[in-house]
LUMTI-930915 format. One record per residue (C-alpha): residue in one letter; y, x, z. Coordinates in pm, whole numbers, plus 50000, padded with zeros to 5 digits. Last residue first. Layout:
N
aYXZ;...
END
This chain:
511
x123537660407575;x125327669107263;x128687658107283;x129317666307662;x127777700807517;x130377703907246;x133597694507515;x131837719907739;x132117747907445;x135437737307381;x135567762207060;x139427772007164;x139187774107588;x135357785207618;x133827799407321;x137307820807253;x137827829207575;x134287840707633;x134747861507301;x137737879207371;x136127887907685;x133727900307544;x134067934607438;x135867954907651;x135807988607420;x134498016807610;x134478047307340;x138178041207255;x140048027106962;x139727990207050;x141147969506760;x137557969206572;x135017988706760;x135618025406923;x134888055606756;x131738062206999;x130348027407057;x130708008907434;x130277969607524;x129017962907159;x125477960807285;x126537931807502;x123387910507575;x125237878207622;x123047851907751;x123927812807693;x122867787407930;x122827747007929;x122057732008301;x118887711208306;x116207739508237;x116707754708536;x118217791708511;x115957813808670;x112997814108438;x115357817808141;x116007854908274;x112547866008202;x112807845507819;x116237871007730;x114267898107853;x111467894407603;x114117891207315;x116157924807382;x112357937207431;x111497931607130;x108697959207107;x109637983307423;x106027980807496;x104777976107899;x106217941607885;x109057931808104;x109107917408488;x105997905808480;x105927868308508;x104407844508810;x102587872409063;x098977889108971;x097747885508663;x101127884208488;x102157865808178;x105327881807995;x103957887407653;x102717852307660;x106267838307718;x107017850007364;x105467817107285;x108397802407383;x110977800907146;x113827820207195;x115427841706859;x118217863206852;x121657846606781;x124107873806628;x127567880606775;x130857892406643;x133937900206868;x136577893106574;x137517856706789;x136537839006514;x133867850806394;x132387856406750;x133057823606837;x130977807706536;x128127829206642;x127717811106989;x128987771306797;x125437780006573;x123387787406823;x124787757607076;x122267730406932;x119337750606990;x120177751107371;x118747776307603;x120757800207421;x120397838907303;x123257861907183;x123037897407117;x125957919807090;x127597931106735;x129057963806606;x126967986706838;x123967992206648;x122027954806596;x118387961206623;x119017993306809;x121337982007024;x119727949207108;x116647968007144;x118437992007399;x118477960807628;x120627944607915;x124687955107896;x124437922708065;x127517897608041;x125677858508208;x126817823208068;x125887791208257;x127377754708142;x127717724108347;x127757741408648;x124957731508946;x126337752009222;x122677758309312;x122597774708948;x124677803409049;x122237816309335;x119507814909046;x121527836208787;x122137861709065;x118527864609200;x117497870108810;x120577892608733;x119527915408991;x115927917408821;x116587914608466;x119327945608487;x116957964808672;x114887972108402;x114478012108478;x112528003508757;x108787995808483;x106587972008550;x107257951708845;x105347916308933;x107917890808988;x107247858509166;x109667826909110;x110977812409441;x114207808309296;x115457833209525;x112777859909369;x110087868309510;x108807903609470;x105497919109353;x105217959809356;x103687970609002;x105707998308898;x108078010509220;x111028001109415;x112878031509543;x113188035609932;x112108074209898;x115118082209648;x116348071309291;x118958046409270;x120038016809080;x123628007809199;x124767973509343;x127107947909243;x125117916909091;x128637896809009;x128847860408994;x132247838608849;x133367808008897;x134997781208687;x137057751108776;x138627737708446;x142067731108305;x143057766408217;x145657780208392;x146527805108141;x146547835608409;x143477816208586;x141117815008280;x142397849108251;x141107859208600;x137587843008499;x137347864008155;x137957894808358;x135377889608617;x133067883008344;x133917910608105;x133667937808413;x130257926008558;x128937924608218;x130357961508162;x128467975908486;x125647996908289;x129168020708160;x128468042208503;x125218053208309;x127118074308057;x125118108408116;x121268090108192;x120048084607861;x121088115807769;x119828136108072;x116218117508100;x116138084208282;x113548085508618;x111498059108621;x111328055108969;x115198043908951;x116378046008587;x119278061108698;x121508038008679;x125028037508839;x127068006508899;x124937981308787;x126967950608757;x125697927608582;x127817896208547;x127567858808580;x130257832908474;x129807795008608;x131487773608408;x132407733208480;x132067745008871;x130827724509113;x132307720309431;x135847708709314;x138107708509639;x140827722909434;x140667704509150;x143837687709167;x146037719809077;x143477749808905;x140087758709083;x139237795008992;x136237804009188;x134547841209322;x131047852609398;x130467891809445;x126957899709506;x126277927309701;x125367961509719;x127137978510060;x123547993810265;x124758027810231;x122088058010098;x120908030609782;x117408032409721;x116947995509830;x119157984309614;x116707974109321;x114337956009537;x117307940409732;x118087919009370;x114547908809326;x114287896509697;x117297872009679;x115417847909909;x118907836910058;x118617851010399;x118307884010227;x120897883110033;x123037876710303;x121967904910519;x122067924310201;x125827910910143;x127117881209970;x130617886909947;x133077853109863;x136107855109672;x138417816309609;x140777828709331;x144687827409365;x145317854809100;x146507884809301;x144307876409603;x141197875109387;x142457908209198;x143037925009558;x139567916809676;x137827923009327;x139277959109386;x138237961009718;x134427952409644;x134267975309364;x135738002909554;x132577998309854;x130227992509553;x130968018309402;x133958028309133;x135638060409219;x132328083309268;x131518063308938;x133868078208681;x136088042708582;x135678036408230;x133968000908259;x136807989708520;x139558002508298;x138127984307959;x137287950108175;x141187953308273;x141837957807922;x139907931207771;x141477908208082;x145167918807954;x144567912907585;x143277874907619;x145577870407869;x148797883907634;x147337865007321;x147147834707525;x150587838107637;x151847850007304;x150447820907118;x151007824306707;x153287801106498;x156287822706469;x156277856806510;x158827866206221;x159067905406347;x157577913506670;x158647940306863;x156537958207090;x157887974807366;x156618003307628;x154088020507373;x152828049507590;x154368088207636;x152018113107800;x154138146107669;x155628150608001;x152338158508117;x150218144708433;x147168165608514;x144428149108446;x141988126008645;x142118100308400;x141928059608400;x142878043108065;x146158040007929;x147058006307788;x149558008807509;x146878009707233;x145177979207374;x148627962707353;x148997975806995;x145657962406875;x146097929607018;x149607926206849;x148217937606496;x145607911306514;x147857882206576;x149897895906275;x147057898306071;x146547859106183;x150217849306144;x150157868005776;x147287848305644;x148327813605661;x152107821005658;x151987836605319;x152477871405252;x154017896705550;x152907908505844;x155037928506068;x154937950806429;x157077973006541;x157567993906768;x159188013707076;x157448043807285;x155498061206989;x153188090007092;x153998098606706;x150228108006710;x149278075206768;x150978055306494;x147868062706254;x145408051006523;x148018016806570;x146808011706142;x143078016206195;x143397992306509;x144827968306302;x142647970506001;x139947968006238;x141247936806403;x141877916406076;x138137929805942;x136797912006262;x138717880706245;x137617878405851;x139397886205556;x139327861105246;x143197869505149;x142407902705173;x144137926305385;x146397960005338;x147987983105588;x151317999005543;x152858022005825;x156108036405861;x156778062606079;x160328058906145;x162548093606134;x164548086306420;x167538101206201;x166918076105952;x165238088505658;x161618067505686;x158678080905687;x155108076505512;x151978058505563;x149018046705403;x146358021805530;x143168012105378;x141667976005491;x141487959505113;x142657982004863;x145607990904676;x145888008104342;x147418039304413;x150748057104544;x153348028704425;x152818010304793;x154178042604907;x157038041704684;x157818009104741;x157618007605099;x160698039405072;x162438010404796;x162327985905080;x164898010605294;x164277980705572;x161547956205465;x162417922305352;x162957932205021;x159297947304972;x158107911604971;x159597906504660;x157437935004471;x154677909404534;x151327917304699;x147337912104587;x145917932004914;x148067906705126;x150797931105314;x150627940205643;x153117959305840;x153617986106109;x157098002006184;x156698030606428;x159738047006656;x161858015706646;x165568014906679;x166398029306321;x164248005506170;x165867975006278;x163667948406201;x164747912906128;x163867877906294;x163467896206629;x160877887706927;x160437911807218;x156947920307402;x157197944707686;x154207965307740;x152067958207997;x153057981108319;x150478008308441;x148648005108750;x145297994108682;x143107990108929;x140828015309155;x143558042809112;x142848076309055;x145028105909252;x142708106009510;x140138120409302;x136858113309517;x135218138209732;x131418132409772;x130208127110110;x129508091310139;x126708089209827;x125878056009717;
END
């Protein structure tokens, strides 16, 4: 990290932008709202167009062509705001995912306008219009979220300050207002250039969210780190100019559970600020968008502050490896040995997986609090990427039994996973002559799958573990509601596994 580098002053470590307000109404007012966005089921009734102001303006533009599932078409209104409206189409078999990306198509349409006031509106039968609905209001309160910039301000920067809802009946604004804030904060903190966002900023900022939200925050520092065996972890900061990596260990303990030692959850995070590949020097491309490498970090921390926004009934805590992965004369090289905090021996083979190695120390420290359930956020692998593309992240489990439950809260939640294989004759690949597992092998052949079995060596086999390798954590074009590059993904889906599929009430089944 790099002391002498003027930051923008102007750029704030944390967001500082209000959340839109949210208003219910039984009956939109066109003339008050700058965008009108509905659904309609892709097989629709000229009824439905009743309930829609100037219905004969939707009927024309329904009229256009022979609708299809997930197109949108638009056209405006004659009051003097001159309403965009907005129709978007769903089938009556649509999935989470398709839901979202119909959504996000439609709020891309309304962006131009630079709309301040809209609305939102599904229509069709309650069982598929509250979900499209749902969808629709995540997509506009990632569309009203400005992300960090360094530019100068302009009059013309104008962000969706309310969101109406029309007929919003059965759905859960709280959750839906958690679930939407922590993909946003996890959005900010992944976009953040990284002269703003080191160690020394990330440390403040999870020092202002922890006192914000009531969470226990502890620093582990080198000195720390040190005295705690955490040897795989130091190996990768040691090239950093400032001795301020760290592992960031907070706890949410709601009401009577204060004094609650172990946690139910344990959340773990990489957080690689910058990589450069270390040793292994990355070439340009690889290298450009390397402030991204702390997304785990960012969709863990988030999850855990809106476990404590819904007050969720369960003590969780969150770990973050905070520390960059530098090039410079105190660089760990190929083929050094370290020990790990486990006690677990590491022989090196290539710098540029550093993700494995901080995560290892970080995983380990997390299992002395013996949780009942371990999850880590890695943007670990190009193998996921390229065996998946950025549409869906990797999931791997220590527990057969939770595979299925993994993917199932990815359907539903629209943040779609696939489970990789783990058996253990991959261990072979990993066997080293000279310490207790090589870091990686020297192929890139599976390695998505490889690093997935190096990380099971610090979780003990007792506590059920799931690892997230997020491939979906960035994609040019953005991924289903999320219409930037850096998209937040999983936090949806942690919420989703944890509070609605009751992954600990499925494990206290199993085991």
């Amino acid at each position: 990290m790099r002391s002498n580098v003027a930051t923008p002053s102007a750029m704030s470590l944390l967001p500082t932008a209000t959340t839109a307000e949210i208003v219910k109404k039984r009956v939109p007012k066109a003339d008050t709202l700058d965008a009108l966005l509905v659904v309609l089921p892709e097989s629709c009734e000229k009824e439905l167009f009743r309930q829609l102001p100037e219905s004969e303006r939707w009927q024309e533009l329904h009229a256009r062509a022979q609708p299809r599932r997930g197109s949108v078409r638009t056209t405006v209104l004659t009051n003097r705001r001159q309403t965009l409206a907005v129709l978007g189409y769903i089938g009556a078999d649509a999935t989470s995912f398709e839901r979202l990306s119909l959504a996000g198509r439609m709020l891309k349409e309304a962006a131009p306008r630079d709309a301040e006031i809209i609305g939102l509106m599904a229509l069709g039968k309650a069982a598929a219009s509250q979900p499209a609905l749902d969808a629709l209001l995540a997509a506009a309160l990632a569309q009203a979220f400005p992300l960090p910039s360094c530019r100068a301000p302009s009059s013309s920067d104008r962000h969706i300050k309310q969101i109406i809802l029309h007929d919003y009946e059965d759905g859960d604004i709280r959750y839906a207002m958690a679930s939407a804030r922590g993909t946003n904060l996890a959005r900010w903190l992944t976009a953040l250039p990284p002269n703003i966002l080191n160690a020394r900023g990330y440390h403040r900022a999870i020092g202002e969210l922890a006192r914000s939200h009531d969470l226990d925050f502890k620093w582990l520092d080198e000195q720390a780190l040190r005295r705690a065996g955490a040897n795989a972890f130091l190996a990768v900061s040691a090239a950093n100019e400032q001795r301020v990596a760290g592992i960031a260990h907070l706890k949410y303990r709601p009401g009577r559970r204060k004094a609650v030692s172990s946690p139910d959850i344990a959340l773990i995070g990489k957080g690689i600020l910058f990589d450069t590949g270390g040793v292994n020097l990355k070439p340009h491309r690889s290298m450009l968008d390397m402030h991204t490498d702390m997304g785990g970090s960012a969709v863990a921390l988030a999850t855990l502050i809106a476990l404590a926004q819904l007050r969720a009934p369960l003590a969780a805590d969150a770990w973050l490896a905070i520390t960059e992965n530098n090039i410079g004369p105190n660089a760990y090289r190929p083929q050094e040995v370290v020990r790990a905090a486990n006690g677990v021996t590491i022989q090196v083979i290539h710098t540029d997986a550093e993700g494995r190695m901080v995560l290892a120390d970080t995983l380990a420290l997390a299992a002395r609090t013996k949780p009942k359930f371990m999850i880590d956020f890695a943007t670990l692998t190009g193998a996921a990427v390229y065996a998946l593309t950025e549409r869906m992240s990797g999931v791997f489990t220590n527990r057969p039994a939770l595979a299925q439950p993994l993917v199932d809260a990815g359907r539903a939640s629209g943040e779609r996973v696939w489970n990789f294989p783990f058996d253990a004759d991959y261990d072979s690949d990993l066997e080293s002559k000279v310490a207790d597992i090589v870091q990686c092998a020297t192929e890139g052949k599976g390695d998505h799958i490889l690093a997935a079995r190096f990380l099971s060596r610090f979780v003990p086999q007792e506590i059920p573990w799931a690892h997230v390798d997020l491939s979906s954590s960035t994609r040019i074009g953005g991924l289903g509601h999320i219409n930037t590059e850096v998209t937040g993904f999983g936090v949806r889906y942690a919420l989703e596994l944890i509070l609605k599929q009751d992954v600990l009430g499925l494990l206290a089944k199993k085991e």
